[in-house]
Structure formats: C-alpha cells, structure tokens
DRENLUM-513463 format. One line per 3 residues: number of its first residue (from 0); their letters; for each residue x, y, z of N, C-alpha, C. Coordinates in Angstrom, 1 decimal, m for minus. Layout:
% DRENLUM-513463
NUM = a = X,Y,Z,X,Y,Z,X,Y,Z; ... .
This chain:
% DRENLUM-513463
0 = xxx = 19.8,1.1,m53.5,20.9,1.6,m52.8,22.0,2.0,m53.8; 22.9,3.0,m53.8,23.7,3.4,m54.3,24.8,2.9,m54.3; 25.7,2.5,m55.5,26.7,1.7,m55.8,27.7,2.6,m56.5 .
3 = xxx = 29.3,2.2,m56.2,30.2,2.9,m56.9,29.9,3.2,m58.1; 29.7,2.3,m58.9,29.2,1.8,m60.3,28.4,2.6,m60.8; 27.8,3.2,m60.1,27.0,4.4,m60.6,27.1,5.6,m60.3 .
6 = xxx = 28.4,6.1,m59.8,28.7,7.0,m60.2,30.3,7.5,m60.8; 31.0,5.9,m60.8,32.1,6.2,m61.9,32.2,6.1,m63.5; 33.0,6.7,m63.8,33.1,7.1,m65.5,34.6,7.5,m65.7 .
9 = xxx = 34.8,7.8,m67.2,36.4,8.0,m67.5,36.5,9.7,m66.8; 37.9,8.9,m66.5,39.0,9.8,m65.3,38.1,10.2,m63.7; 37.2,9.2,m63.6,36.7,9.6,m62.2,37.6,9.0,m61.3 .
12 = xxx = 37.6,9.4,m60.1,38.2,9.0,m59.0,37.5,7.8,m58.0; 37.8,6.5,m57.8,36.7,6.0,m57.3,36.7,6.0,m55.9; 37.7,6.1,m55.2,37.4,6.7,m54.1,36.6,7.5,m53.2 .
15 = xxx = 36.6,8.6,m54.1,35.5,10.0,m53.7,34.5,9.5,m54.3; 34.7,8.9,m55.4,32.9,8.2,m55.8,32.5,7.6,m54.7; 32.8,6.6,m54.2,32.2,5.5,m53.9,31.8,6.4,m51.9 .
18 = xxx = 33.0,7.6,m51.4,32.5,8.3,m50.5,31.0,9.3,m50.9; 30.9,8.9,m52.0,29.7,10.0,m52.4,28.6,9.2,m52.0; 28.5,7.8,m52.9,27.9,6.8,m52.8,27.4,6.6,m51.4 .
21 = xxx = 28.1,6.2,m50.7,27.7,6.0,m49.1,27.0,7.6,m48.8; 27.7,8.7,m48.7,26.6,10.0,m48.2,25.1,10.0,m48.8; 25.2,9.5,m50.1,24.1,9.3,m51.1,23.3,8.2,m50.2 .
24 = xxx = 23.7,6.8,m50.1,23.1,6.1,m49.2,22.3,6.7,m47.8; 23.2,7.1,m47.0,22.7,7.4,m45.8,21.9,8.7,m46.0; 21.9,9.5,m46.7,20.4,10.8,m46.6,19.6,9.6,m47.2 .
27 = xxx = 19.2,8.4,m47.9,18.1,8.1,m48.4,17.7,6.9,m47.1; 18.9,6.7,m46.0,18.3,5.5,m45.3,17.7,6.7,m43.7; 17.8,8.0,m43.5,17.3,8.6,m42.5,16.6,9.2,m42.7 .
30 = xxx = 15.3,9.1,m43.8,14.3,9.7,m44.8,13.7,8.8,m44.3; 12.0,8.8,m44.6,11.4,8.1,m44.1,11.1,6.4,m45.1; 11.1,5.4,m44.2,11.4,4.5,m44.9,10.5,3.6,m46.7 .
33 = xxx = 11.0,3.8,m47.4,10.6,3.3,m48.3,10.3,1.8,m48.6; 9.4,1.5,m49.7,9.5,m0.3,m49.7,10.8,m0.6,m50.0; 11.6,m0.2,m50.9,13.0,0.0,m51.5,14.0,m0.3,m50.3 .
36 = xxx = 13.7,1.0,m49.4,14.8,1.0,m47.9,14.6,m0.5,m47.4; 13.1,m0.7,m47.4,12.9,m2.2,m46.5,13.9,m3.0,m46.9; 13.0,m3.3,m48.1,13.7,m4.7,m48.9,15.1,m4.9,m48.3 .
39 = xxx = 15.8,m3.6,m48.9,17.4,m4.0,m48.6,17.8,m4.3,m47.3; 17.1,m3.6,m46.0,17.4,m4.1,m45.2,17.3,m5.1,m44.6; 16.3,m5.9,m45.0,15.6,m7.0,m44.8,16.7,m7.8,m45.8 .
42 = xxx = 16.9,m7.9,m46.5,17.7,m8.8,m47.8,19.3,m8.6,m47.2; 19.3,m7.6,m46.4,21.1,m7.3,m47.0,21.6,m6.6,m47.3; 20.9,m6.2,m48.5,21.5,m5.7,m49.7,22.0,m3.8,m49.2 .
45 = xxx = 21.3,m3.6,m48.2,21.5,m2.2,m47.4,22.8,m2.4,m46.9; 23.5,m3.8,m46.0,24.4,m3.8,m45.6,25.4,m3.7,m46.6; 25.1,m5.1,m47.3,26.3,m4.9,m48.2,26.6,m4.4,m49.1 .
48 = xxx = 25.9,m3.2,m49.7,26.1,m2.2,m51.0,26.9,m1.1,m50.0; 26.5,m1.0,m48.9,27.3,0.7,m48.1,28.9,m0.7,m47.6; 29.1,m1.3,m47.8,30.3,m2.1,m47.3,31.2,m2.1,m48.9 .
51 = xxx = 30.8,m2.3,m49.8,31.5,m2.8,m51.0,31.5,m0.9,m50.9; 31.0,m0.2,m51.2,31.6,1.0,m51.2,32.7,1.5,m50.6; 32.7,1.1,m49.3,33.8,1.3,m47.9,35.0,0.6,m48.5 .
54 = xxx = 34.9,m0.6,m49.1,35.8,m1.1,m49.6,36.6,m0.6,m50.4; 36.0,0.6,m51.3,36.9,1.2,m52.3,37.4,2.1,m51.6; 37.7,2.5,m50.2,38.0,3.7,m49.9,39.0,3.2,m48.7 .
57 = xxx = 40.1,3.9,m48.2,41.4,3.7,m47.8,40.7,3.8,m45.9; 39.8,4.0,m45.8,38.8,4.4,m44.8,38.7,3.0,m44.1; 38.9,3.6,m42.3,39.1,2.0,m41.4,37.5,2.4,m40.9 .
60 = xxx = 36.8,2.2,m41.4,35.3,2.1,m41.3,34.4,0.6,m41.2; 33.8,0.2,m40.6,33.5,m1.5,m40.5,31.6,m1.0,m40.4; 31.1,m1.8,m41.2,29.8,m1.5,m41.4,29.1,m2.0,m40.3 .
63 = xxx = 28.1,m1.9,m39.1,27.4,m3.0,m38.5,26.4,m3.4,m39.3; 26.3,m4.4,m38.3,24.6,m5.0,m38.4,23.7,m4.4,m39.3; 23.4,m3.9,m40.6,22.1,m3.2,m40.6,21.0,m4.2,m41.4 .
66 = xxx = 20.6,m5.4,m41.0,19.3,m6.2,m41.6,18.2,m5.6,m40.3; 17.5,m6.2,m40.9,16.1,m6.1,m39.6,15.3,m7.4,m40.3; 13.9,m7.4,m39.2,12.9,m8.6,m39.0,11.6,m8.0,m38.9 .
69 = xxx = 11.9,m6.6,m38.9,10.5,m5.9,m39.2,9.9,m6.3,m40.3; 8.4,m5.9,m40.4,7.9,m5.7,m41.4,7.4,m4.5,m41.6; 7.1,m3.7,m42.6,7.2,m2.4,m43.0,6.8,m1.3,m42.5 .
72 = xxx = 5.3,m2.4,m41.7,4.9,m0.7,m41.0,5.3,m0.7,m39.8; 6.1,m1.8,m39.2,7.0,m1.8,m37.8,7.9,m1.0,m38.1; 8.6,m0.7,m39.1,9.7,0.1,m39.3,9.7,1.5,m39.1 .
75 = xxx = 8.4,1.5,m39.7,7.9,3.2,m40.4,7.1,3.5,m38.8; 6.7,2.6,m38.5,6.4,2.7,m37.2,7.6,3.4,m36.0; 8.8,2.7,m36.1,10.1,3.3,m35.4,10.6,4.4,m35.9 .
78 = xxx = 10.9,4.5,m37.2,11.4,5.7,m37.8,10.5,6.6,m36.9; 8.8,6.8,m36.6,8.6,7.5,m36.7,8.3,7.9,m34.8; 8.5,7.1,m34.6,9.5,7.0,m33.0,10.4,7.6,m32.7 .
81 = xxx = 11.0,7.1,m33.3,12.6,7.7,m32.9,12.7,9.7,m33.7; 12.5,9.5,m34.4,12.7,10.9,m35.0,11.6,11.8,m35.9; 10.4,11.4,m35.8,9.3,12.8,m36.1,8.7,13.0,m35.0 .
84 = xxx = 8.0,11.9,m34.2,6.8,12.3,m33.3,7.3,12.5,m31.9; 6.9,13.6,m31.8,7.3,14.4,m30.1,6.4,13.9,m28.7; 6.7,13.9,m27.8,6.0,13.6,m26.7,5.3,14.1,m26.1 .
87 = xxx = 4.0,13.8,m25.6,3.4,14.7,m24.6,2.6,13.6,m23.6; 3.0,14.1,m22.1,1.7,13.9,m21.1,1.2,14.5,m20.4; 0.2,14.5,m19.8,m0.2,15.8,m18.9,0.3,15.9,m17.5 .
90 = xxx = 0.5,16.8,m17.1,1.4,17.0,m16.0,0.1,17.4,m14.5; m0.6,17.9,m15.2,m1.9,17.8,m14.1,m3.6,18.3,m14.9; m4.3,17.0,m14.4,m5.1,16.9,m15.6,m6.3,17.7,m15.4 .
93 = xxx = m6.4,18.6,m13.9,m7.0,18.7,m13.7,m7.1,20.4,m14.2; m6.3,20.6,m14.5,m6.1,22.3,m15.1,m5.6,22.1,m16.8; m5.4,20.7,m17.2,m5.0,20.0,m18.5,m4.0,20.8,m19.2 .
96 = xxx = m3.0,21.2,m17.6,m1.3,21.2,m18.6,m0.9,20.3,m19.4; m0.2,20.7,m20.1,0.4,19.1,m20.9,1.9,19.7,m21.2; 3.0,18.6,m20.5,3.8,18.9,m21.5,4.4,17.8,m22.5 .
99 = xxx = 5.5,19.1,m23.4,5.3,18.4,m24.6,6.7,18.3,m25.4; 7.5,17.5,m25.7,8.7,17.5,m25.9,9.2,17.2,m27.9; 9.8,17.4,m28.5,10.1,16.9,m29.7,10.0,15.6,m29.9 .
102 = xxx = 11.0,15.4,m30.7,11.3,13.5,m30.8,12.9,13.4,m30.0; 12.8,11.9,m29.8,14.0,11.7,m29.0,15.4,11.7,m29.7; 15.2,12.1,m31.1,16.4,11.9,m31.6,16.3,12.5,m33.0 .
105 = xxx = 16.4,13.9,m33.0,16.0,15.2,m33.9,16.9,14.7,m35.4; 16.4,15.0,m36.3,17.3,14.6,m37.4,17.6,16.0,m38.1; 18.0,17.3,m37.2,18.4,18.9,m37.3,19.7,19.4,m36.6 .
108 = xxx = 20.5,19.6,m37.4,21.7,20.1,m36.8,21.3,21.0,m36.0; 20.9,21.8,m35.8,20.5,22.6,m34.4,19.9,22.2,m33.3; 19.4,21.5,m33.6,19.3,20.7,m32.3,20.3,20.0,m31.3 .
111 = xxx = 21.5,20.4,m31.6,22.7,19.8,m31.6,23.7,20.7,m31.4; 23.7,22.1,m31.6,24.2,23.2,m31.3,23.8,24.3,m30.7; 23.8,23.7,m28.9,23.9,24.9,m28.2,24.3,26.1,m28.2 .
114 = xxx = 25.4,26.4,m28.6,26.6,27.4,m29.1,26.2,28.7,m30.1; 24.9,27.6,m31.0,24.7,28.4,m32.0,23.1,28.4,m32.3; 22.8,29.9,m32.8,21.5,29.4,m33.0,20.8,29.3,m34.1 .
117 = xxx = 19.4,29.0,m34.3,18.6,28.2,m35.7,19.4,29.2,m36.6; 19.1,30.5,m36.8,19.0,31.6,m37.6,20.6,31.0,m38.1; 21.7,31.3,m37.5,22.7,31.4,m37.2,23.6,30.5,m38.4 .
120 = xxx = 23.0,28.9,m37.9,23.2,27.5,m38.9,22.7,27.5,m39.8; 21.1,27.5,m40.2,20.4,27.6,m41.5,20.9,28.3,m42.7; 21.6,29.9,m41.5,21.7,31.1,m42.8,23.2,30.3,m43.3 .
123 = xxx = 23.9,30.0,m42.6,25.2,29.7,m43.2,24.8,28.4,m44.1; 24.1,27.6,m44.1,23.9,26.5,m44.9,23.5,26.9,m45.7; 22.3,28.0,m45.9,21.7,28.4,m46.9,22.8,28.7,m47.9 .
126 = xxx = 23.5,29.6,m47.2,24.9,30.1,m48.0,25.6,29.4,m49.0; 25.6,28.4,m48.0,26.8,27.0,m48.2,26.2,26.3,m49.8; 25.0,25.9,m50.0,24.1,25.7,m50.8,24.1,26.5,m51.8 .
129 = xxx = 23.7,27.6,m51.7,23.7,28.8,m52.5,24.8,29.1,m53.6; 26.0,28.8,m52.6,27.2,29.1,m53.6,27.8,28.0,m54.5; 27.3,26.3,m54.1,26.9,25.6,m55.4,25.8,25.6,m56.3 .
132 = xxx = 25.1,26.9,m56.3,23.9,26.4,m57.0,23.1,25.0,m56.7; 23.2,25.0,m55.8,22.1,24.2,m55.1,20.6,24.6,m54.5; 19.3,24.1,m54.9,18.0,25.2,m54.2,17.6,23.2,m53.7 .
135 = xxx = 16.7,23.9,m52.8,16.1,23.0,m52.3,14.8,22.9,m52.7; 14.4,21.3,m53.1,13.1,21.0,m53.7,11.7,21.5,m53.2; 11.0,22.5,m53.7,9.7,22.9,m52.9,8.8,22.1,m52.7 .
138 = xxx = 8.8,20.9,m53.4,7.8,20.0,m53.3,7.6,19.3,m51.6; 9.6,19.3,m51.3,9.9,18.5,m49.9,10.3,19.7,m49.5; 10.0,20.8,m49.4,11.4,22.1,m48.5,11.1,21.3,m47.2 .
141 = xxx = 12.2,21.6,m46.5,12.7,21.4,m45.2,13.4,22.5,m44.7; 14.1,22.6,m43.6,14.7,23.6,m43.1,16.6,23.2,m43.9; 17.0,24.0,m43.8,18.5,23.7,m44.4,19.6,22.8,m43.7 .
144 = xxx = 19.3,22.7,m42.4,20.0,21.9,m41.0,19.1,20.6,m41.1; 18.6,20.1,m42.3,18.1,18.8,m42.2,18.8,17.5,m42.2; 19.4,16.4,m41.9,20.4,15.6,m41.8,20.3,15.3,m43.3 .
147 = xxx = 19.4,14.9,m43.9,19.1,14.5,m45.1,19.9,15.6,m46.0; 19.7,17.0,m46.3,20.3,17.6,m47.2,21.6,18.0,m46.5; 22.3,17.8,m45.4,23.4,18.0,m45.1,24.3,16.6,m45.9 .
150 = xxx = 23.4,15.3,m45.6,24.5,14.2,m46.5,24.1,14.3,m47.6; 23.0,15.0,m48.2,23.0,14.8,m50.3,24.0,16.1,m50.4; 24.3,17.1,m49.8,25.0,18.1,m49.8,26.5,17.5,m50.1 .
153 = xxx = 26.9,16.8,m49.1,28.4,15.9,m48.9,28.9,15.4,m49.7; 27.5,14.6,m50.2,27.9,13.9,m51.0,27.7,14.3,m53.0; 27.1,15.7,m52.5,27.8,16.4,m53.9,28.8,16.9,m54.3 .
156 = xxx = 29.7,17.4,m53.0,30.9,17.8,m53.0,32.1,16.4,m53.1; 31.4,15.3,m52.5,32.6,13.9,m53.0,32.5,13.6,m54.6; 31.2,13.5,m54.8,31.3,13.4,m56.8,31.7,14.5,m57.4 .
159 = xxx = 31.9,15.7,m56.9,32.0,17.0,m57.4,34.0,16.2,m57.1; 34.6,16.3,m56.3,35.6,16.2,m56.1,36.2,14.7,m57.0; 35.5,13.7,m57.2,35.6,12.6,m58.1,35.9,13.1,m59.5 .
162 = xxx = 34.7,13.9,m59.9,34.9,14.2,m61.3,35.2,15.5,m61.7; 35.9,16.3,m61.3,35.8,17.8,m61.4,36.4,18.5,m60.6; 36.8,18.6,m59.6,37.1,19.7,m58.7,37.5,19.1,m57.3 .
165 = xxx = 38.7,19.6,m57.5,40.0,18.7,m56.3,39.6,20.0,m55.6; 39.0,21.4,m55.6,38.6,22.0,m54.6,37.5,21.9,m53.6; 36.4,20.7,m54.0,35.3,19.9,m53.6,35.9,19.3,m51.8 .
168 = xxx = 37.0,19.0,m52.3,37.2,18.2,m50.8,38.0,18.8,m49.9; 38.2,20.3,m50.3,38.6,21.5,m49.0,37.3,22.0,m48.4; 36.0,22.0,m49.8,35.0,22.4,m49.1,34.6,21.5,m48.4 .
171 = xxx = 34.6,19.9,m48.3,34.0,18.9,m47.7,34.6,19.0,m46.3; 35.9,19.0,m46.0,35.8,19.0,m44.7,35.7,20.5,m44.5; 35.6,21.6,m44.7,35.0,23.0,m43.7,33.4,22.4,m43.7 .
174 = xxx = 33.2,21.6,m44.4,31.3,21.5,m43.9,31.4,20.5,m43.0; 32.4,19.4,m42.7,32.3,18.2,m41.9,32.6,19.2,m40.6; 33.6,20.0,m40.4,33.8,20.7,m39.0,32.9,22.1,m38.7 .
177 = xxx = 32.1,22.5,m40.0,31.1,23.6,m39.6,29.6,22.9,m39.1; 29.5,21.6,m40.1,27.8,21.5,m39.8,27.9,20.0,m39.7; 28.1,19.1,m40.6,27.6,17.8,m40.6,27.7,17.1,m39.7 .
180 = xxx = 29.7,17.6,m38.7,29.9,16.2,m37.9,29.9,16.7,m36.3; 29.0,17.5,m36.5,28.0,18.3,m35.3,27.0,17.4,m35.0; 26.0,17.4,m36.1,24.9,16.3,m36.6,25.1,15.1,m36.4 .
183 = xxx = 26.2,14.6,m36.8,26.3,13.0,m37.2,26.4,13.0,m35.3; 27.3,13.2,m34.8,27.8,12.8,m33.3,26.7,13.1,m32.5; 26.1,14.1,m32.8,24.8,14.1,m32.0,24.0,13.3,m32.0 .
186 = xxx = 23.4,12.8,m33.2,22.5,11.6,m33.7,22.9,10.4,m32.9; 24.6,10.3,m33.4,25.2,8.7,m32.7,24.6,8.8,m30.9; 25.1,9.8,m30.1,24.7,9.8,m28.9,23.5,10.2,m28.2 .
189 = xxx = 22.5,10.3,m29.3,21.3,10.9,m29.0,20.4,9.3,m28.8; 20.9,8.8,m29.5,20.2,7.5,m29.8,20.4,6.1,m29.1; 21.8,6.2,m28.9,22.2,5.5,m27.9,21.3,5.2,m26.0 .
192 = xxx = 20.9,6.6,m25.8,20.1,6.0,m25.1,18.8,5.7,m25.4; 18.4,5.3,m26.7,16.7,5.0,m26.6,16.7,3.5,m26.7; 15.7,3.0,m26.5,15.4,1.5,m26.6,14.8,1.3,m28.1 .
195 = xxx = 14.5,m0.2,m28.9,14.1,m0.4,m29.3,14.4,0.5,m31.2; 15.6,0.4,m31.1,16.5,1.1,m32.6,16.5,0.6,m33.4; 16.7,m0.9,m33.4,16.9,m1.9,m34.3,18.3,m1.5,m35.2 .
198 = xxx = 17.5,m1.3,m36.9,18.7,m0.9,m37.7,19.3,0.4,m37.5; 18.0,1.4,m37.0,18.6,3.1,m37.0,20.1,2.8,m36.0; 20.2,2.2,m34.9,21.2,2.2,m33.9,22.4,2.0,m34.6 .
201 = xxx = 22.3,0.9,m35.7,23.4,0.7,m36.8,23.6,2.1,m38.0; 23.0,2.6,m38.5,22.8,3.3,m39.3,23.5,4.8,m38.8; 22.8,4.9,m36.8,23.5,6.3,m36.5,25.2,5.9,m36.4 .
204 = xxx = 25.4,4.9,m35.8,26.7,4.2,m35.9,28.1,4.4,m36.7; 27.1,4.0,m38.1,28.1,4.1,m39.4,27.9,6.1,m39.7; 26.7,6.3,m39.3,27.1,7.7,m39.9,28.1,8.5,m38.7 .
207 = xxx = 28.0,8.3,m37.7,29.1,8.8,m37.3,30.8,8.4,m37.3; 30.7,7.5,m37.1,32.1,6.7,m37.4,32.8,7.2,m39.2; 31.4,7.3,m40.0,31.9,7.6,m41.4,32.1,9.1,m41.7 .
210 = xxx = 31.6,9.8,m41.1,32.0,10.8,m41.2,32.9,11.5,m40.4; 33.0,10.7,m39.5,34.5,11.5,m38.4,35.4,10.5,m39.2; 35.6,9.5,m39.8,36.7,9.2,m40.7,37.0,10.0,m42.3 .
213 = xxx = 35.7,10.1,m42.9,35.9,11.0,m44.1,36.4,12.5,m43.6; 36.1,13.1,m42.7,37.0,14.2,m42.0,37.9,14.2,m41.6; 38.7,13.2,m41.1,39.9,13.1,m40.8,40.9,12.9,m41.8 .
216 = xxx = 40.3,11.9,m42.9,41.3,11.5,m43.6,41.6,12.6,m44.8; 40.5,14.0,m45.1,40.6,14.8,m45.5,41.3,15.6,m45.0; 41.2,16.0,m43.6,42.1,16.9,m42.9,43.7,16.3,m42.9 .
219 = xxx = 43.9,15.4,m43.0,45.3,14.8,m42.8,45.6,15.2,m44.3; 45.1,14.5,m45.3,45.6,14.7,m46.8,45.2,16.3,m47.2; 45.0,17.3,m47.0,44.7,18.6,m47.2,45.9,19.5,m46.4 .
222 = xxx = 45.9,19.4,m44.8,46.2,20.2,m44.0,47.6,19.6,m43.1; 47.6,17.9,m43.1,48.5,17.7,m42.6,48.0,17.3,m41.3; 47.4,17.2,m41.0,46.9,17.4,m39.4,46.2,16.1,m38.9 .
C-alpha cells in the first residue's frame, strides 16, 4: 500500500503527497484483488496505511472498516461479483430468451452518466490524458472512463501538484467535477444496495467521501466557494 513516505522529498508538499498516496491506494484496491491487496486487508495494514495518510491532510475524512475474514479466492470471488460478471437468466426457456444484464456495480464513469455519452466522456478523458502525456498501458488498455485510471490519473495531478506545479490542483478539481466525482458517487450508491460487500462497501465509502472532500477543499482554497 502506498505511504506518504514514498512519495515525499526536498520541497515536496506533504499534504498533496499523501492525497496522491491515498488516489494511488484506491486505483490499486478496485483492481482486481492481489495476494498484496489481501494480506493488507486481512492484517490491517490496508486500513491503516490509507488513515496515516488522511492524517497528513487537513481533510475531515474518517476511514471505515476495511479488514476482511475472507480468504483469497472468497474475495476475488466478490470482486468478481460485485463488478465484472454480468447477469443472465432465461426469461422463457422454451424459445431460450435470455436476459442479460452487466455487473451490479460497473467500475466506468459512463455508466453513471446519463447526460452524457460513452463517445462523449472517453473522448474528453482521452484528451485530459493526452495533454499530460499520459498513454495508457497496452498490455492492460481499458477504456479511458475506467475507475482505476481515473484515480492513477488524480493522483498524478496531487504529486504533480506536491512537487511541481501548483497548476496540478486547478486541474484536479475540473477533473473531480468533470469525471471522477461522477464515478466515485455512483459507485458509493450503486453498491449500497447489494448484499454481501464486505470490504468493497468500505472502500466505495471512503472513495466517495474522499473525493467529495479533496474537491471541496480544492474548490474552497482555489475559487472561494
């Protein structure tokens, strides 16, 4: 899990580090689960490395719950419940309609924006990406509205803003009110109604709570507001 400590140095800011730190955290804890992810959650060490971070930051954010009692493939098991595998039953078997639905709790900002469509969000992320020189890895491409590269995204513009560029955190909230905190609130109440969440129910929790506070407290110190 990612610690302030690794990513401060002389004249960094540890504040925006340690908000990097946590974005850094959460794209690796909504990925699919590692032995790494386990451990910590199982140990702790998941809760309290994203809390000592929180701590460096002026941010009224309170971490929950996130241990579990799973064992590994129970987990990867849920993960893959909650957010890859789509549903299907047959609707009449006798002509073998079937219908067939996603997952109960999409980890795609478009899924999430009625208002707007795939083309619409991707191309502007692509954009958004683009103009830091950022490409996305071919090995994993994904679509650009992925939760995962929306928080490694965030959380380049908080270490970008730590060590380099106090213009990092005008871009961070036009991305928290264009894309991320679309995503994040969706997730939080997408999830809420499913059964059987364990850590993720904690995990959608803090990501929404954490990024409707890292946006606010940017919008206030930026704009006044």
């Amino acid at each position: 899990m990612a610690t302030v400590n690794d990513a401060l140095g002389d004249g960094v800011d540890p504040d925006a580090a340690a908000r990097g730190a946590v974005f850094a955290t959460l794209a690796r804890a909504f990925q699919y689960p590692t032995d790494e992810f386990h451990d910590a959650a199982v140990t702790g060490a998941l809760e309290s490395s994203l809390q000592q971070c929180l701590d460096r930051t002026p941010l009224d954010v309170s971490v929950p719950d996130l241990r579990t009692d799973d064992d590994y493939q129970t987990l990867a098991a849920r993960y893959n419940d909650l957010f890859e595998l789509g549903y299907s039953e047959y609707t009449d078997r006798t002509d073998g309609s079937l219908e067939a639905s996603g997952p109960p709790v999409p980890l795609y900002e478009s899924k999430y924006r009625p208002d707007q469509s795939w083309n619409d969000v991707n191309l502007d992320l692509a954009r958004a990406y683009d103009h830091y020189g950022i490409e996305i890895d071919d090995d994993q491409r994904d679509n650009h509205d992925a939760l995962r590269y929306e928080l490694e995204f965030a959380g380049y513009l908080a270490r970008r803003e730590a060590a380099v560029d106090d213009a990092a955190a005008t871009a961070r909230l036009d991305f928290h009110d264009r894309h991320l905190g679309h995503a994040a609130a969706g997730i939080a109440e997408r999830i809420d109604d499913e059964p059987g969440t364990d850590v993720y129910d904690g995990l959608a929790r803090l990501l929404e709570s954490f990024v409707r506070a890292d946006r606010n407290d940017l919008a206030v110190r930026l704009e006044g507001d």
